[in-house]
VOGU-3710 file (C-alpha; in Angstrom, 3 decimals, decimal comma):
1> xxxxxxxxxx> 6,242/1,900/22,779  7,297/0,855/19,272  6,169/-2,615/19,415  3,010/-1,414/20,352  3,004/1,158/17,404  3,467/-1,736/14,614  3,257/-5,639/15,677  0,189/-5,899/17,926  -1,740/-3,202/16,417  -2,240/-5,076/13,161
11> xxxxxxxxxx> -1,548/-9,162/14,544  -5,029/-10,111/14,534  -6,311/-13,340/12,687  -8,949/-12,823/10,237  -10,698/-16,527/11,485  -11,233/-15,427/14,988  -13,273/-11,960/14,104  -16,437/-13,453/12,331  -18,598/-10,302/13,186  -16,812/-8,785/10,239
21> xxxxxxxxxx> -18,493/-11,006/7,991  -21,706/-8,985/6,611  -24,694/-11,580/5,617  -24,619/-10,679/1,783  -21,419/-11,965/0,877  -21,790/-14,963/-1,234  -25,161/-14,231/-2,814  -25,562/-14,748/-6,524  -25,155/-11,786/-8,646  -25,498/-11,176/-12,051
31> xxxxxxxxxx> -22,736/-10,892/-14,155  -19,910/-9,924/-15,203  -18,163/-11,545/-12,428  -14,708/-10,966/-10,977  -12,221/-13,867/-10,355  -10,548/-13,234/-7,134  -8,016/-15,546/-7,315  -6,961/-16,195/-10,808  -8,022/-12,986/-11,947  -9,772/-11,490/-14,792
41> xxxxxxxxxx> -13,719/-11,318/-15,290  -15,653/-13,643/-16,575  -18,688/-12,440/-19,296  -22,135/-12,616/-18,236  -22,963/-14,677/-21,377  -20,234/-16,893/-20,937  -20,856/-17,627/-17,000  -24,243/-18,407/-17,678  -23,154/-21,960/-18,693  -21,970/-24,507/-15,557
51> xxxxxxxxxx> -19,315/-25,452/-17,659  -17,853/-22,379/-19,394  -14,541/-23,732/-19,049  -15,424/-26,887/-20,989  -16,937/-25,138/-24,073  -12,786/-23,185/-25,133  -13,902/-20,119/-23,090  -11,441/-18,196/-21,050  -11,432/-15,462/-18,643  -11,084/-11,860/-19,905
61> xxxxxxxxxx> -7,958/-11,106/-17,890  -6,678/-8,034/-16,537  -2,924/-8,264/-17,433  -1,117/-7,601/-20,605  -2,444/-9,972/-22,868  -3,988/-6,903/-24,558  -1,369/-4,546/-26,076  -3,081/-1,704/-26,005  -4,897/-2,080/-22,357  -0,971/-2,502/-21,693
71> xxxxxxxxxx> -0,461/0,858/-23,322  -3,154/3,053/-21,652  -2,075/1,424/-18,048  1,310/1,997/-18,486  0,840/5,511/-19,874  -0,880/6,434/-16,300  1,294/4,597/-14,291  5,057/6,100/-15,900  3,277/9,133/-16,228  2,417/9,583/-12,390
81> xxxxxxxxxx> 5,770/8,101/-10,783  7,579/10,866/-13,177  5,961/13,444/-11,456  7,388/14,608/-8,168  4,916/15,117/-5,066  5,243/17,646/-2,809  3,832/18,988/0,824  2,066/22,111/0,588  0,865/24,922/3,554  -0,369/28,214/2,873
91> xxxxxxxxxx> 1,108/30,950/4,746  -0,038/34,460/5,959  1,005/36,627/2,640  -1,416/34,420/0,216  1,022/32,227/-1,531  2,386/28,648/-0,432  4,850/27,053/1,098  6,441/23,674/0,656  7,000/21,515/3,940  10,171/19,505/4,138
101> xxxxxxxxxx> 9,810/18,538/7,515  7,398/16,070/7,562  6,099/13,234/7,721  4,233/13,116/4,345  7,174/14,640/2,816  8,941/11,829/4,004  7,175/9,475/2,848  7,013/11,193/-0,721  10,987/11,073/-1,177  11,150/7,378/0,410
111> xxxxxxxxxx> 8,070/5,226/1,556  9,764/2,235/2,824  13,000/0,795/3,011  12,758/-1,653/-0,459  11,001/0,628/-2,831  11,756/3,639/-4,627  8,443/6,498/-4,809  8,679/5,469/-8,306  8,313/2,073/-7,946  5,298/2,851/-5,250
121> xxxxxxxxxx> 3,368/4,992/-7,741  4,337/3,029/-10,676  2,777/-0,549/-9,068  0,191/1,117/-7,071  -1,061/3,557/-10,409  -1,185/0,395/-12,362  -2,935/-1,941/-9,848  -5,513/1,338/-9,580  -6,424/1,016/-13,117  -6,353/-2,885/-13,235
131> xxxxxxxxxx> -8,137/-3,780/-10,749  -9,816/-0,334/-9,639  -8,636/-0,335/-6,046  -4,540/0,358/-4,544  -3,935/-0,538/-1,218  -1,009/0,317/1,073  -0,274/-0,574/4,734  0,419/2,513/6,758  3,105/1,421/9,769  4,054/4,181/12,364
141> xxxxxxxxxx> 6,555/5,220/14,287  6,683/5,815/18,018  5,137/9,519/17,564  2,150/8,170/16,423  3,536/9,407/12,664  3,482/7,204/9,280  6,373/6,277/8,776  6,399/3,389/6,351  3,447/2,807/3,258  3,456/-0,951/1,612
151> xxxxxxxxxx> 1,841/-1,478/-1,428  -0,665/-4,814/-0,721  -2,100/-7,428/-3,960  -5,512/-5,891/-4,878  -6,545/-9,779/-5,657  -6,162/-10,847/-2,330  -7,065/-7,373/0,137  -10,584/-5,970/0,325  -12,715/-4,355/2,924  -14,738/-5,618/5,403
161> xxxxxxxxxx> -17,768/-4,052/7,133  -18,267/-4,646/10,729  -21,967/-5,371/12,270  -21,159/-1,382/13,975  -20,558/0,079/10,533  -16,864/0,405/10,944  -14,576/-0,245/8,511  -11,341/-2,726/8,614  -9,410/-3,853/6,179  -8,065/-7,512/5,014
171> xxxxxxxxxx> -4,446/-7,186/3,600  -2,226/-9,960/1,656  0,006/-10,188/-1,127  3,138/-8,519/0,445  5,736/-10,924/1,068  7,995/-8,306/2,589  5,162/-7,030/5,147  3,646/-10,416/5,817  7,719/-12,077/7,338  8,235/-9,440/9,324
181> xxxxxxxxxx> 4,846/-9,494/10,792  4,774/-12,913/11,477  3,301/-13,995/8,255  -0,482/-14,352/9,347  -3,395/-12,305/7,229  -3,686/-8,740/8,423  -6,734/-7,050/9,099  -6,262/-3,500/9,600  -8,589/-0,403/10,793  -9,204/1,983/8,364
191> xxxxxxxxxx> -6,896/4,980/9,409  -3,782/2,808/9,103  -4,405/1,853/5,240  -3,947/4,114/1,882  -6,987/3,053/-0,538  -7,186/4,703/-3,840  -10,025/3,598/-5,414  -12,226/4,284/-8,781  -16,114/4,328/-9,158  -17,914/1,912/-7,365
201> xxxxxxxxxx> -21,033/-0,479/-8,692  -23,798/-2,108/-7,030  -22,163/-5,363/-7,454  -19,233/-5,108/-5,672  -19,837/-5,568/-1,978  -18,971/-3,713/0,551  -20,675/-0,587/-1,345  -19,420/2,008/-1,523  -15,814/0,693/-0,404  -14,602/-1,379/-3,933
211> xxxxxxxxxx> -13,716/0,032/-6,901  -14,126/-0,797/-10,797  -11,828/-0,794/-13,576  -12,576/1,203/-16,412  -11,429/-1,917/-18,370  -14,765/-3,223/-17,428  -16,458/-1,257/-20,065  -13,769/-2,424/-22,430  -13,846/-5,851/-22,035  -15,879/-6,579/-24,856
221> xxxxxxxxxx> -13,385/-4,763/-27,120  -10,535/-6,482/-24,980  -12,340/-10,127/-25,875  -12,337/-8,625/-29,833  -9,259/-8,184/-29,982  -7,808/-11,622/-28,144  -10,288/-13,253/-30,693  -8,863/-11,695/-33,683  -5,163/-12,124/-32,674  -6,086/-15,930/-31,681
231> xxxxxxxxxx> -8,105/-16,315/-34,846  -4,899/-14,670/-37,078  -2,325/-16,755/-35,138  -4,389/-20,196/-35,129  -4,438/-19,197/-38,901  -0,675/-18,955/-39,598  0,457/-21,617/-37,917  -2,116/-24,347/-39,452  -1,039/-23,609/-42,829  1,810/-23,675/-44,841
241> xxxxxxxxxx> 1,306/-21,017/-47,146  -1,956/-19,060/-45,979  -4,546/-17,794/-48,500  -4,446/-20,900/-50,273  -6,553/-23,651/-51,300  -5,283/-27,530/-52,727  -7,579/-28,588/-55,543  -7,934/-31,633/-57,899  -10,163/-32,528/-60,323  -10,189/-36,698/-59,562
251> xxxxxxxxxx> -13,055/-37,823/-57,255  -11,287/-38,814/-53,895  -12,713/-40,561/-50,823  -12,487/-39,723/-47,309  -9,119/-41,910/-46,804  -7,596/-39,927/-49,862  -8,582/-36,956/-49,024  -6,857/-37,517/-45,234  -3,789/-39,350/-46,740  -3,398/-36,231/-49,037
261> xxxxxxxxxx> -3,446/-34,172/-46,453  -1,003/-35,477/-43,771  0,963/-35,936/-46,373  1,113/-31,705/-47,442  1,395/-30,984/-43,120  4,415/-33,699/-43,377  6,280/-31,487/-46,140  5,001/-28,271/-45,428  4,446/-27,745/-41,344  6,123/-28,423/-38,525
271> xxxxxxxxxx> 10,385/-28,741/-39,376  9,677/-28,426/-42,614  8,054/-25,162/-42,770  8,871/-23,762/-46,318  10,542/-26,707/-47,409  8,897/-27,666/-51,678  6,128/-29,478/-51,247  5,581/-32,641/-54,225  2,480/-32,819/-55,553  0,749/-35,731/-56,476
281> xxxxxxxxxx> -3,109/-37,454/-57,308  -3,152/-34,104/-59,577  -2,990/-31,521/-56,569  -2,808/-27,942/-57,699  -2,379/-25,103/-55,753  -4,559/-22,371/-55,991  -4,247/-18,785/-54,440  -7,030/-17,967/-52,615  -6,909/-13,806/-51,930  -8,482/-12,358/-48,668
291> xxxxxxxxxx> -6,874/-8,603/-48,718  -10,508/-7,406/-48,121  -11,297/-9,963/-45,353  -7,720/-8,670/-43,777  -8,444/-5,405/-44,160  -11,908/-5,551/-42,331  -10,359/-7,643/-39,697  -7,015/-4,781/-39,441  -10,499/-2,087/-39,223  -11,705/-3,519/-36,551
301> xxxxxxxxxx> -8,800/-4,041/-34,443  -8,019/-0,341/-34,729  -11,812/0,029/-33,907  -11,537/-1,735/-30,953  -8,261/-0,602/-30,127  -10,108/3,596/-29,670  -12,764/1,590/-27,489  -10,133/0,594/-25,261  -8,567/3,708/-25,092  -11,928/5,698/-24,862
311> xxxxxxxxxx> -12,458/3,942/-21,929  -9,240/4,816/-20,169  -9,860/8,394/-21,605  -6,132/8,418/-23,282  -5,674/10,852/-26,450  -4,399/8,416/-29,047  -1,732/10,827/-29,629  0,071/9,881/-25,967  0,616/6,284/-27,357  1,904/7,204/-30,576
321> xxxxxxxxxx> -1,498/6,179/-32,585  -3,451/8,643/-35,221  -2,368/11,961/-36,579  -0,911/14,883/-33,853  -3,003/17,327/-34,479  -1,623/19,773/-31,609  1,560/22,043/-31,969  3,741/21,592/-29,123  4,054/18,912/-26,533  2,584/21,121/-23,888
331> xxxxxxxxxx> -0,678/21,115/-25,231  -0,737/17,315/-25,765  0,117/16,845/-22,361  -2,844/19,808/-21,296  -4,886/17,961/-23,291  -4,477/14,654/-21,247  -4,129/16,550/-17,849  -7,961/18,244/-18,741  -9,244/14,953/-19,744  -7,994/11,591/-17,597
341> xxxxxxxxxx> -4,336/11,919/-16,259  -5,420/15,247/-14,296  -8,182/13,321/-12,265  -5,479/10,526/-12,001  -3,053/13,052/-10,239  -6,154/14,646/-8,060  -7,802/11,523/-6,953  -4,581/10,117/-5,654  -3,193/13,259/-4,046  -6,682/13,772/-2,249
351> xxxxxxxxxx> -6,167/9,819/-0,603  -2,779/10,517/0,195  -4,002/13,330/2,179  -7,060/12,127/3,400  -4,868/9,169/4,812  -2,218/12,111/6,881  -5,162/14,031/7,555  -4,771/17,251/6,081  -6,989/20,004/5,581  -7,052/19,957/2,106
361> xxxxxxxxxx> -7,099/22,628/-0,908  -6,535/25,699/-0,335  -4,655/25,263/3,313  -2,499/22,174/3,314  -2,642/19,558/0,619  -0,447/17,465/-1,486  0,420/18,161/-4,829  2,268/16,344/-8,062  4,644/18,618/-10,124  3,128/17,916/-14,037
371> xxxxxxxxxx> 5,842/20,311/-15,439  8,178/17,003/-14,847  6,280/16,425/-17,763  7,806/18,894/-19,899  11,661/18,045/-19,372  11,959/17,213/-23,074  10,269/19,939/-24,544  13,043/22,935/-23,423  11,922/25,586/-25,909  8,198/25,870/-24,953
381> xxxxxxxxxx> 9,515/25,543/-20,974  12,364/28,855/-21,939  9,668/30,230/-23,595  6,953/30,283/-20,744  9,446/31,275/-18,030  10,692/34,104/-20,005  7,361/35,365/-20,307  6,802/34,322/-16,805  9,644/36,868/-15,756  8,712/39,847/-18,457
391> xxxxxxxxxx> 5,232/39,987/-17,015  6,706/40,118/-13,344  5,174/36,580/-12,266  7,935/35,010/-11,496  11,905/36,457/-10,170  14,368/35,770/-12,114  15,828/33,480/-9,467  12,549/31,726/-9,359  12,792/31,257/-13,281  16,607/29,959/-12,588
401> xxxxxxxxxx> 15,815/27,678/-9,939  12,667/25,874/-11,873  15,829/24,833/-14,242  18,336/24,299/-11,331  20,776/27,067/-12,171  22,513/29,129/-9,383  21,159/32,062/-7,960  22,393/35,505/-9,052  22,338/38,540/-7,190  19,502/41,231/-7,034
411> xxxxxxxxxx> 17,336/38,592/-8,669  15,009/37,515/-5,928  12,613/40,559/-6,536  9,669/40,478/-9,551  10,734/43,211/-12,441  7,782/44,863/-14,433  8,747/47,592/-17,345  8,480/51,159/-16,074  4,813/51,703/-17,971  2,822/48,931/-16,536
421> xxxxxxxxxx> 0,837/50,801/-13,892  -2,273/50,064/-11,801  -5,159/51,828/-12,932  -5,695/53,009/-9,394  -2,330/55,062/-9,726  -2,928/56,885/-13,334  -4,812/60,027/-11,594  -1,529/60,203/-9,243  1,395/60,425/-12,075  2,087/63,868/-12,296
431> xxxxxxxxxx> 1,605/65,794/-15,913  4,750/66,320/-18,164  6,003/69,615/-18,076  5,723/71,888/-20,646  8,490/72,731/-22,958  10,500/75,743/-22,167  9,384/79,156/-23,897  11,413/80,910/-26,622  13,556/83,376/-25,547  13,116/87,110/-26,273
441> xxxxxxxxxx> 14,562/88,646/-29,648  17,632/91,075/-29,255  16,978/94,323/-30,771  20,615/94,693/-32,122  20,150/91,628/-33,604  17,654/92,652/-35,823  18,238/95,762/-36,931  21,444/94,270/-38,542  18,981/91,432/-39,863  17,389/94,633/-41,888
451> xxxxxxxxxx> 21,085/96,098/-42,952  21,522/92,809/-44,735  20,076/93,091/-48,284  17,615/90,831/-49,268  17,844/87,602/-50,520  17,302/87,433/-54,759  14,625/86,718/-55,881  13,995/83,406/-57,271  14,024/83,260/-60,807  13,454/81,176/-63,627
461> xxxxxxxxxx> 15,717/78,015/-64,083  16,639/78,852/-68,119  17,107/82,322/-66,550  19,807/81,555/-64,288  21,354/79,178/-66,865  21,691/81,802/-69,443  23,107/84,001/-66,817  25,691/81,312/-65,884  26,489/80,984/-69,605  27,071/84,821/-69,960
471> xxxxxxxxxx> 28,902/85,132/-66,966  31,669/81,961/-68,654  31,824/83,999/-71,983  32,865/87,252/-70,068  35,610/85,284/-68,403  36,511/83,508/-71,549  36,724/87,330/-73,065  38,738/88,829/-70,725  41,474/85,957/-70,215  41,596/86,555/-74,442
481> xxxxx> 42,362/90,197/-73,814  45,071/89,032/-71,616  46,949/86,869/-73,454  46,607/89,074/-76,314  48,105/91,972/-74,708
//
């Protein structure tokens, strides 16, 4: 049973199954065209010619001869193997619960026995936005279950359409896959391979089965930039000293002219790169300033530079470019997740589980933890969790186990302050009582209030000082008398 669940199933020879082949493969299209096996596209206006490759024109490629194409690729590609996937179900009390058990979680910790899930989402994110299409091989167990996913070269694997309208697919580029199988081309049916791919074009047969790279639109930007650098760098190294000019005022020939010449590359290229030139023939050297040519050519690098990452739809911000304009790393990332890494996550989660066959959002789905994303920025994650607890979203041991800290006890339950109430219970809460009445007067009480005599008046301040001052000379009078006596 488990030969028959991996070798013969996918053994078959691509040369003996020529009903796959559909009859408009091979007709002319119009450009740009996409190099198979080199890789790379080749502009329209450059293809046009017979021989383009005669007249110093190369291939736009899809590597990392462009720094920042490099940049925006790798920034999806890191960025999705950091965050962890999970199996979701939704259970009977409205909330979710995360399936350990099976075979899609399996294959998110470890999807075959040589690669890492980081290493899986890492190649297969970046051949995604390279080429526009991932594909995996999907081997299974004797249950009938997935059990293994290899990533396949995008350059050599595409779809083929069958006269019936089913779909198979033609695999290469594995090394690992292709020695244990026997080493022959693969073609596969479509339930056994994982293909992520972006918008399809009217050019790219089988449609709608092959996807584009959004470096297509770029590649105009992409040439810009590979022209400028090659310009700049053809630039440096054929002078000496650039931004200058050799000038004489003695009428020269052709032959002088060279002779002069070889002679400044002998002392001043090459070896003897900023060695002291010797002048002769009455050379002088004059300084010849570009800073405004430079400067236009630095403006439109950076110009082309926000094409390229337009086209990816990458804030600037993510690969350290142009002012941060945003407060806190969680909105930067927000900002990305609303614009292109969210439909990144999305688009791959929904192949994954269209490839395991799940029911998809809201039942059972997969899903990629962004708040991975966020490990760095520990005040704004304290911050939301506190909150998160105050307002009674989360339990405190929910808060605690987001940051892998021990349970405690009596924390599993929500806590809300005593005077958050539904509305629905306000008519229920019962009045507050009144405060207690005086008590009675006592008659005894007050008649010896009225045997008391009453309080004196209030009189006038100088009054009461003159009586105070009276009051010290009687005293002072009467201790007199005493002494005296």
């Amino acid at each position: 049973m488990s030969e028959i669940a991996t070798k013969p199933r996918y053994r078959v020879k691509a040369g003996r199954d020529t009903s796959l082949v559909a009859k408009a493969e091979g007709e002319v299209r119009p450009g740009p065209w996409f190099l198979p096996i080199t890789g790379g596209w080749l502009p329209a206006d450059v293809g046009s010619s017979m021989n383009w490759w005669q007249l110093g024109y190369d291939p736009i490629g899809l590597g990392t001869q462009s720094a920042m194409v490099e940049a925006c690729v790798s920034a999806y590609a890191q960025t999705v193997a950091m965050c962890p996937g999970d199996h979701w179900r939704s259970n009977d009390k409205g909330g979710r619960d995360r399936v350990t058990t099976s075979a899609l979680s399996r294959i998110l910790r470890h999807p075959n026995d040589y690669q890492s899930i980081s290493d899986f989402l890492l190649n297969g994110t970046r051949s995604l936005y390279l080429q526009g299409n991932t594909y995996a091989l999907a081997l299974r167990n004797d249950r009938y279950e997935i059990d293994e996913l290899h990533l396949m070269d995008s350059n050599l694997s595409y779809p083929r359409l069958a006269t019936t309208g089913d779909v198979f697919y033609q695999l290469a580029g594995n090394d690992v896959i292709e020695r244990r199988l026997g080493g022959e081309q693969l073609i596969v049916p479509q339930r056994d391979v994982l293909h992520i791919r972006l918008h399809t074009v009217r050019h790219r047969f089988p449609r709608p089965l092959i996807g584009e790279s959004p470096l297509v639109a770029a590649y105009a930007d992409v040439g810009m930039g590979s022209a400028i650098a090659s310009q700049q760098l053809k630039f440096y190294m054929n002078e000496a000293r650039p931004s200058a000019v050799l000038s004489t005022d003695l009428q020269l020939d052709k032959d002088q002219v060279q002779a002069l010449r070889d002679r400044w590359n002998e002392q001043a290229k090459g070896l003897h790169q900023g060695g002291t030139p010797i002048l002769t023939a009455g050379l002088k050297v004059q300084p010849w300033s570009q800073g405004g040519k430079d400067a236009a050519t630095a403006e439109m690098l950076k110009l082309s530079n926000e094409h390229i990452a337009l086209a990816f739809r990458i804030p600037l911000q993510v690969l350290g470019l142009g002012g941060n304009n945003l407060s806190s790393t969680e909105m930067l990332m927000q900002s990305w997740i609303a614009s292109g890494l969210g439909f990144a996550l999305n688009h791959i989660e929904e192949a994954i589980g269209l490839l395991f066959g799940l029911k998809g959002q809201p039942d059972e789905y997969v899903e990629f933890d962004t708040a991975a994303l966020l490990r760095s920025a520990l005040k704004d994650r304290i911050e939301a969790l506190a909150r998160g607890v105050q307002g009674g979203i989360y339990a405190p041991n929910e808060a605690r186990h987001s940051e892998s800290l021990d349970a405690v006890p009596f924390g599993d339950e929500p806590r809300v302050q005593q005077q958050v109430v539904p509305l629905s219970a306000v008519s229920k809460i019962p009045a507050a009582p009144a405060p207690p009445a005086a008590p009675p007067a006592d008659p005894a009480a007050a008649a010896n209030d009225d045997a008391k005599p009453p309080p004196p008046e209030k009189g006038d301040r100088d009054a009461i000082q003159r009586e105070v001052r009276n009051l010290f000379a009687c005293a002072d009078r009467i201790g007199r008398r005493r002494i005296t006596s």
